[in-house]
C-alpha positions in Angstrom: 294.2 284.5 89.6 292.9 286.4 92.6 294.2 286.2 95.9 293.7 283.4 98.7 291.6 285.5 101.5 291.7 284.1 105.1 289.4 285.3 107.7 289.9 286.1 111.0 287.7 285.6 114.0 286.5 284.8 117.5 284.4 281.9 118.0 280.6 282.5 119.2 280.2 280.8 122.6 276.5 282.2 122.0 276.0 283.6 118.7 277.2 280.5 117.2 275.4 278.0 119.1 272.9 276.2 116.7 271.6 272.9 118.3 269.6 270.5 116.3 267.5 273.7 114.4 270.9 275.4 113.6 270.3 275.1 110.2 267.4 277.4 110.7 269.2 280.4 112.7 272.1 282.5 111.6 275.6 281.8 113.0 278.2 284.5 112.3 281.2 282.1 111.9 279.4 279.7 109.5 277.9 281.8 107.8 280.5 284.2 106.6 281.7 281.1 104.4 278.1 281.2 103.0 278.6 284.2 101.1 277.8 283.4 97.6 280.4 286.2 96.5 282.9 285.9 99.2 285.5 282.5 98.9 286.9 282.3 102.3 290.6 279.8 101.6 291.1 279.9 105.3 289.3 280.8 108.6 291.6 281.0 111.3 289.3 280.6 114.4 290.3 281.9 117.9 288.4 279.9 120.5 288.7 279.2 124.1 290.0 275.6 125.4 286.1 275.6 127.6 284.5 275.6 124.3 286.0 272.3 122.5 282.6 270.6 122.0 281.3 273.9 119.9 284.6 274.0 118.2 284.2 271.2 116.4 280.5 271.4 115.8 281.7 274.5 114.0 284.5 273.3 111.7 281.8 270.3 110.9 279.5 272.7 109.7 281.6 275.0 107.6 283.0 272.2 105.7 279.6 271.1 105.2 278.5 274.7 103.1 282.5 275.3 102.0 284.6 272.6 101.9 287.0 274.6 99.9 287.6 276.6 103.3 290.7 275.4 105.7 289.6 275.7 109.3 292.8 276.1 111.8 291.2 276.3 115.4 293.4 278.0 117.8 292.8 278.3 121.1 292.8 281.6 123.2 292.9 281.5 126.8 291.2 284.6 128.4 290.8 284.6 131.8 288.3 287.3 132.0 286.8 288.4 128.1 285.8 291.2 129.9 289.0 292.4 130.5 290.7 294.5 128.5 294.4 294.3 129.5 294.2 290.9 129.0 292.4 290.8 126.2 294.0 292.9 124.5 297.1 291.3 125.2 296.4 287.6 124.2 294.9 288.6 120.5 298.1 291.0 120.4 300.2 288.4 121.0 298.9 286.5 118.5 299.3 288.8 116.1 302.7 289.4 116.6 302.7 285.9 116.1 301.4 284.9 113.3 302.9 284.7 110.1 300.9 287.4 108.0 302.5 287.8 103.7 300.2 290.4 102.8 301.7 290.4 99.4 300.7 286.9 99.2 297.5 287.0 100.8 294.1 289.2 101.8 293.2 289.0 105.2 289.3 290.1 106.9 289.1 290.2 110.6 285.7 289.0 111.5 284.6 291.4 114.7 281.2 290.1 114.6 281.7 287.6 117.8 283.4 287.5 121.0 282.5 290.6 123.6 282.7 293.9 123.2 286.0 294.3 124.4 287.7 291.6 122.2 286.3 293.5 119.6 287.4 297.1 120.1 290.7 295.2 120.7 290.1 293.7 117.2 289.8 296.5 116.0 292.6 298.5 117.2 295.2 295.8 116.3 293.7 295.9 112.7 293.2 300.1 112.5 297.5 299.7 113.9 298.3 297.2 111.4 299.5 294.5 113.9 296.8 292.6 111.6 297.5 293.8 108.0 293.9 293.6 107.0 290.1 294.8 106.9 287.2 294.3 108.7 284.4 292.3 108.0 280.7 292.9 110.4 278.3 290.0 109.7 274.5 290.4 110.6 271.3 288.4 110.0 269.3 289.0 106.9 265.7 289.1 107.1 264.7 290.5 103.6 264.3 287.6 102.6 265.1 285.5 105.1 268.8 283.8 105.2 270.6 281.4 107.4 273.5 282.4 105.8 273.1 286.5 106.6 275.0 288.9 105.0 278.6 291.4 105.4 280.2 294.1 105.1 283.8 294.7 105.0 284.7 297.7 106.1 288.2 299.6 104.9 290.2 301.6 107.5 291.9 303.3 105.4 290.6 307.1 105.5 292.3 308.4 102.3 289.7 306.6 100.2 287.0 308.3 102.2 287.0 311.7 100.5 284.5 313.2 103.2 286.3 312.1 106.3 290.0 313.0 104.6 288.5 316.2 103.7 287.6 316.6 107.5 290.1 315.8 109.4 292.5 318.1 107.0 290.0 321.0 108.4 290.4 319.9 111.2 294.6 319.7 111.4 294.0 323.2 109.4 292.0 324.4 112.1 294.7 322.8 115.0 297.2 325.1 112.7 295.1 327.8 113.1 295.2 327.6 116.5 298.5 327.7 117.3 299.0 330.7 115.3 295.9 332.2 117.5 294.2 331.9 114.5 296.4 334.7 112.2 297.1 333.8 109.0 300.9 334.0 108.9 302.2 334.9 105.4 306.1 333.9 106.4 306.9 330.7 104.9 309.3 329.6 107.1 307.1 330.2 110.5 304.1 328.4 108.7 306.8 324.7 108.6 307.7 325.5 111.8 303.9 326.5 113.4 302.9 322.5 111.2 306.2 320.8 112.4 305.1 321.9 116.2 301.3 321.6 115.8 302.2 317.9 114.4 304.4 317.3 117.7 302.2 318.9 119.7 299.3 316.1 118.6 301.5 313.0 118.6 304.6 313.2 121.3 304.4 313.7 124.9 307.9 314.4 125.0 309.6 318.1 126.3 309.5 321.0 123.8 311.9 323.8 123.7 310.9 326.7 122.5 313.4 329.5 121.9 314.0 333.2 120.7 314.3 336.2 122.4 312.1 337.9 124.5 308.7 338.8 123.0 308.8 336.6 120.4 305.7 334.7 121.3 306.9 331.8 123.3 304.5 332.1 126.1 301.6 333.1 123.6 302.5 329.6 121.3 302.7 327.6 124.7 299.3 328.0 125.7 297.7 327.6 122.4 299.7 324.1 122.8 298.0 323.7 126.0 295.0 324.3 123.7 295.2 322.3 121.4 296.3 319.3 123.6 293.6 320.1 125.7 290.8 320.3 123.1 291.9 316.9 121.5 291.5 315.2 125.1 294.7 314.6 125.7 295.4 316.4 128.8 292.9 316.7 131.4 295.1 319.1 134.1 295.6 322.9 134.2 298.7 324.2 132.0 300.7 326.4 134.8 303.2 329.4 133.8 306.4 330.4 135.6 309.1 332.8 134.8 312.2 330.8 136.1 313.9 334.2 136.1 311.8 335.3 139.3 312.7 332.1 140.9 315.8 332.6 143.7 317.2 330.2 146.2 314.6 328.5 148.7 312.1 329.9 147.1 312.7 328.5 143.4 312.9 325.1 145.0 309.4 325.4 147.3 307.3 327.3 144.1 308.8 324.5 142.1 308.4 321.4 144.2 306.6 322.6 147.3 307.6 321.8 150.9 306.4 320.5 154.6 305.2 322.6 157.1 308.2 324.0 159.1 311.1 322.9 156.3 312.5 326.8 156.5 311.8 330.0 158.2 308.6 331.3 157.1 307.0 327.7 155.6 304.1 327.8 158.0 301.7 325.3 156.1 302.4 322.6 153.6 303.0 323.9 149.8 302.1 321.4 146.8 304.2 323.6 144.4 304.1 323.8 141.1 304.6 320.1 139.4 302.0 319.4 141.6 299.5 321.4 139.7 300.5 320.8 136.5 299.7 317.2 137.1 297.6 315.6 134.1 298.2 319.3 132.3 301.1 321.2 131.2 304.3 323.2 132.9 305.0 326.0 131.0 309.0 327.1 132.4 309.5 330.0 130.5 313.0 331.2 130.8 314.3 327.8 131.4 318.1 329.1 131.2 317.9 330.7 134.6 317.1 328.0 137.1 319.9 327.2 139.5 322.1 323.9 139.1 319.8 322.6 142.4 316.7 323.2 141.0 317.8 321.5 137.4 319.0 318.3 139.2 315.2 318.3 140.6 313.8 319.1 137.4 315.8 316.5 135.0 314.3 313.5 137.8 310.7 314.5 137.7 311.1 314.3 133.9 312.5 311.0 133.8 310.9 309.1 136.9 307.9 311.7 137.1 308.6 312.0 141.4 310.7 314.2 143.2 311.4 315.3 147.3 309.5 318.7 148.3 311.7 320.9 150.6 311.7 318.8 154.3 309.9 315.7 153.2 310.1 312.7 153.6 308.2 310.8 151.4 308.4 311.9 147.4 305.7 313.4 145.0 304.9 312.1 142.1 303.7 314.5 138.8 302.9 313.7 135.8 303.0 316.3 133.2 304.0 317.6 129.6 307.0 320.3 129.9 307.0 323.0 127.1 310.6 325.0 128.3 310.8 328.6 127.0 314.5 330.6 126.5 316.7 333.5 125.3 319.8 332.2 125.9 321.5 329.8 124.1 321.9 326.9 126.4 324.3 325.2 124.7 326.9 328.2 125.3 325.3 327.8 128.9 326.4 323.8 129.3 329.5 325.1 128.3 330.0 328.0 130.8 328.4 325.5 133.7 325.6 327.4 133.7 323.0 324.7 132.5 323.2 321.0 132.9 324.2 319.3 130.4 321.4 316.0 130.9 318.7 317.9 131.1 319.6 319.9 128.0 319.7 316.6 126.7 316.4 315.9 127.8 314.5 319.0 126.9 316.4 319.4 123.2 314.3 316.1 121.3 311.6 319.0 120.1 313.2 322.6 119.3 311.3 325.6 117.4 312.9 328.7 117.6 310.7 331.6 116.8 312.2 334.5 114.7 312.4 337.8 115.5 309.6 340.2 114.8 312.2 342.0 112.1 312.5 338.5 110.2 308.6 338.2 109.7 308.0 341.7 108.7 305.3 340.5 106.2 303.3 339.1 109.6 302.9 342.5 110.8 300.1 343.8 108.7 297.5 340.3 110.2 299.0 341.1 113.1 298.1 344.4 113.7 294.4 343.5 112.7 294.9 341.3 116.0 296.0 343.3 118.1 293.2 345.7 117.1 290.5 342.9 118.1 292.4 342.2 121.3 292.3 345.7 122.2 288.3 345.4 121.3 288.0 342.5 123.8 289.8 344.0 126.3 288.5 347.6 126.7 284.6 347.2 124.7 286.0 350.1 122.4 286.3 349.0 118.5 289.1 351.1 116.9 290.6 351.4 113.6 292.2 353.3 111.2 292.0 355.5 109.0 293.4 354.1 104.9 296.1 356.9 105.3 297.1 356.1 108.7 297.2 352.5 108.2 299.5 353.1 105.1 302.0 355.2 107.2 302.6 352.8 110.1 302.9 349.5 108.1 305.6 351.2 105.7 307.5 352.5 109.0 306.8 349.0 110.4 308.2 346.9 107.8 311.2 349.1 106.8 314.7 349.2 108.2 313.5 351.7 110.4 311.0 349.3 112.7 313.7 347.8 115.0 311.1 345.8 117.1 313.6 345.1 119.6 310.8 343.9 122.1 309.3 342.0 119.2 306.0 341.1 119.3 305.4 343.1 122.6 306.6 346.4 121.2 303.7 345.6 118.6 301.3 345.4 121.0 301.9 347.8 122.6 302.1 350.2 119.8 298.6 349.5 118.7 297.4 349.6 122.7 298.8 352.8 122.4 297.5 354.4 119.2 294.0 352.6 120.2 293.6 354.3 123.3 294.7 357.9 121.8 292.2 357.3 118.8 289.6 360.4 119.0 286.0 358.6 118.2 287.2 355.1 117.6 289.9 356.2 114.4 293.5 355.9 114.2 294.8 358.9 112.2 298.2 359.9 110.3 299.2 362.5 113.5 298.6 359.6 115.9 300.7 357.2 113.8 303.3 359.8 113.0 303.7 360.6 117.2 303.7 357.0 118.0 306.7 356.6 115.2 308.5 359.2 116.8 307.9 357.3 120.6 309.5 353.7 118.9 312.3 355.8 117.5 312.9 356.9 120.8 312.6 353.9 122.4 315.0 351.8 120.2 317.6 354.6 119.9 320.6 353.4 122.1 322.8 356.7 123.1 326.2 354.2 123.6 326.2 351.3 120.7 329.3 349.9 123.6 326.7 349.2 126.2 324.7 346.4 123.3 324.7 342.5 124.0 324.8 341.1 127.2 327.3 342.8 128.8 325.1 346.1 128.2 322.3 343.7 129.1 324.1 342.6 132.7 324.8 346.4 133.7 321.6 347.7 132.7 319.9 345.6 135.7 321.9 347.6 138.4 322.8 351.2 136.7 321.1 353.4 135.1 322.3 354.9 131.7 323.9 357.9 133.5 325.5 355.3 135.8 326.8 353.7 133.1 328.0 356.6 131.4 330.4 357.4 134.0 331.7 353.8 134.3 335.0 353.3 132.0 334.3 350.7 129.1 337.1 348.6 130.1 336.2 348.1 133.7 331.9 347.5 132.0 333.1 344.2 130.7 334.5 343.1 133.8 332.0 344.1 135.6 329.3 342.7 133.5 331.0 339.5 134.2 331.2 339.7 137.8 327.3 340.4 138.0 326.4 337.7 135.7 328.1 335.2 138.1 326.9 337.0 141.4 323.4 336.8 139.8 323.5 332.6 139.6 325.8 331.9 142.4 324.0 331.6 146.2 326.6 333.5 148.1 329.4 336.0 148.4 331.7 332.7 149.0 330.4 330.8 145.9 331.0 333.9 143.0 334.0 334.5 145.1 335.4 331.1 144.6 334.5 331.0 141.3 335.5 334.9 140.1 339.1 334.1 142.0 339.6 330.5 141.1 343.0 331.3 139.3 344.6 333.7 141.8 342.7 332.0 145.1 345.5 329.5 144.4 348.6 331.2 144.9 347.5 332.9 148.3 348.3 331.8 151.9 344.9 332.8 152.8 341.9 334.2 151.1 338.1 335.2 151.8 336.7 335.6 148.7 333.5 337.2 149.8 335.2 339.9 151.2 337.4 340.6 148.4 334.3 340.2 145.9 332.2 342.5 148.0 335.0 345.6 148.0 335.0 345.1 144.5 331.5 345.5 144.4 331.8 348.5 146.5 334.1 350.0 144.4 331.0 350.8 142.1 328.7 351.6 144.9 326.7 347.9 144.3 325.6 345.6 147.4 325.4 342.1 147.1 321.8 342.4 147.0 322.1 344.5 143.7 324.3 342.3 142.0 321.5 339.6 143.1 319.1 341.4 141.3 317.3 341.1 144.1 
């Protein structure tokens, strides 16, 4: 026994409008129950209250030609069928409530009638499944002639339409492709991760995080975000960059947010900053981990109320934008430590990729390289490549224990920027490779394995290795930790307070910035220094 199948549809203030000839001249709603092969069991018919008299003339004439069709009129009230807020939101409403049992029953929603608007808003509620059905188009038929016309019901769903599915899975492939700036990654696990983000990337408008260390490709993957995004329409602004690590004090809060003429020494004319820009587009914070406490508070509001104050203002900004965050550090271990608030960790963590290092995707560096060679092409108008003996040499070094790759991806390029540009007549040979082996040897070697991690990492901003040499290794942890504080706090008095908090207690009196800067002193480093600045 087949199915009861209702129809669905808007009620013709013109189309269906017959007068005494009606019988002559084809009226959508009447007849679609005309159809020799299609038994409508019920026609729900949406109608508004101004049209009672053509209503009823309606329902008369359907159960004239199928009297085996139910008409329930409903009435719609639209204040302006042009409208599509309103529209939209009466049919929606009536969807949500109506009582559909699509397991029961087969329902066609008729987008013949009504305006244009009502139905593209038809039609969206049906392609979203607020109305569990298909659609059904209705048009006169003049070959032979026919009162009744004919239809065509037309099925939404694309996975019986080989040619589009087949398109649109070229085109997410080619969305793929993109992110990857179109290399064809052989690592399994950074092809789910490159299709988990690409997916994201098309459907959320939430934060993503990007992490892994530096040279990874987290600025490289953000724009092609920005890309994609941009190429599916949906972003229409500029996608800005900033390295929070160049961003200190009154100046990370004006590049950020912007200030008013006059709001510090030196602010001369009004400055939008940068959520201003990246209004409509994309902020790309790379390094996200080293923005101050202030600057984070900012940060977190515009996210969640999309406005924020600009340095002396007095009236707020408003910025609406997609964040993609980039780190190193692990900012959990930073919430934990104080350094990173804890909210807007919160805030930023719903989407998280972290990239592997260059040494976990060894088998990407052969497609790589062929990049890097066409970049170098693009940049310079010089095509270069190697020779099959020379090629050979420097992938085996490359994917062998010996390639470190501590600067990831950017000790790749340049590598091959190097070897490119020392290529006699446009051809890499074995003697170039073997001399740019021994410069990445070099490069990686580190003379004091004591001076690795981030205490070597703190110390190496201020000394050089010699400097460091002569430094004890008990007085290089504690000093690595008295820089990383001086390089986050604003003042000698605010490391102080923080590097003393214990003993600061049991003194009478204390001035902490000048017992933090004799310390300093001690190993011939100024404030500024231990700034970084």
């Amino acid at each position: 026994m087949s199915r009861p199948t209702v129809v669905i549809g808007l009620l013709g203030t013109t189309l269906d409008v017959g007068g005494a000839k009606r019988w002559d001249r084809w009226r959508p709603s009447v007849g679609i129950c005309q159809q020799e092969d299609l038994l409508v069991s019920r026609f729900e018919l949406l109608y508004p209250p101004q049209a009672e008299q053509l209503r009823d003339q309606i329902v008369a004439d359907i159960a004239k030609v199928s009297p085996e069709t139910q008409v329930r009129p409903r009435a719609l009230t639209l204040r302006d069928p042009w409208d599509f807020e309103g529209v939209y939101a009466a049919l929606h409403d009536f969807a949500r409530g109506y009582p559909f049992a699509p397991d029961r029953e087969d329902y066609l929603v008729h987008i013949t009638t009504g305006t244009h608007v009502a139905q593209i808003c038809l039609f969206l509620l049906t392609e979203s499944r607020h109305i569990p059905g298909r659609l059904i188009q209705s048009g006169p038929k003049f070959r032979p002639a026919d009162p009744a016309g004919e239809v065509r019901i037309i099925d939404l769903d694309l996975s019986k339409y080989n040619a589009l599915a087949a398109r649109f899975k070229r085109e997410q492939t080619e969305g793929v492709a993109g992110l990857k700036s179109g290399i064809a990654t052989r690592n399994a696990a950074f092809n789910r991760l490159i299709e988990e983000l690409e997916h994201v990337a098309a459907h959320s408008t939430e934060p993503i995080l990007i992490t892994g260390p530096t040279g990874a490709g987290k600025s490289r993957l953000a724009r092609r975000v920005y890309d994609l995004k941009k190429h599916k329409r949906q972003i229409e602004g500029q996608l800005v960059e900033v390295n929070c690590a160049t961003l200190r004090g009154d100046g990370a809060m004006s590049t950020l947010f912007g200030h008013r003429k006059g709001a510090f020494t030196g602010a001369v004319a009004d400055r939008p900053g940068l959520l201003r820009a990246a209004d409509g587009g994309v902020l790309f914070l790379d390094e996200i981990g080293e923005l101050g406490l202030d600057e984070q508070a900012m940060l977190l509001r515009a996210l969640e109320e999309k406005r924020f104050l600009p340095l002396g203002a007095d009236a707020e900004s408003g910025s609406d934008f997609l964040l993609i965050a980039g780190t190193n550090r692990d900012l959990a271990l930073a919430v934990s430590r104080g350094e990173f608030r804890e909210d807007l960790l919160a805030r930023i963590n719903l989407w998280t990729f972290a990239l592997p290092p260059l040494r976990e995707r060894r088998e990407d560096i052969e497609p790589n390289l062929e990049y890097e060679l066409s970049q170098f092409a693009a940049r310079t108008n010089r095509l270069v490549r190697f020779t099959t003996e020379a090629r050979e040499r420097y992938i085996a070094f490359a994917v062998s224990p010996r390639g470190e790759w501590l600067g990831n991806f950017r000790d790749l390029s340049a590598s091959v920027t190097r070897m490119a540009t020392m290529a006699p007549e446009g051809r890499i040979s074995a003697g170039v490779v073997d001399r740019e082996i021994e410069r990445l040897c070099a490069a990686w070697e580190r003379p004091d394995e004591a001076d690795d991690g981030p205490a070597g990492d703190e110390l190496a901003r201020v000394f050089t290795a010699a400097e460091m040499a002569a430094i004890d290794r008990f007085d290089r942890a504690q000093l690595s930790e008295v820089l990383r504080v001086c390089r986050r706090s604003r003042s000698l008095s605010e490391a102080g307070r923080e590097l003393f908090a214990a003993s600061r207690a049991k003194r009478s009196s204390v001035n902490d910035s000048d017992r933090l800067r004799k310390y300093l002193a001690r190993f011939g480093v100024s404030w500024q220094a231990a700034r970084g600045e």
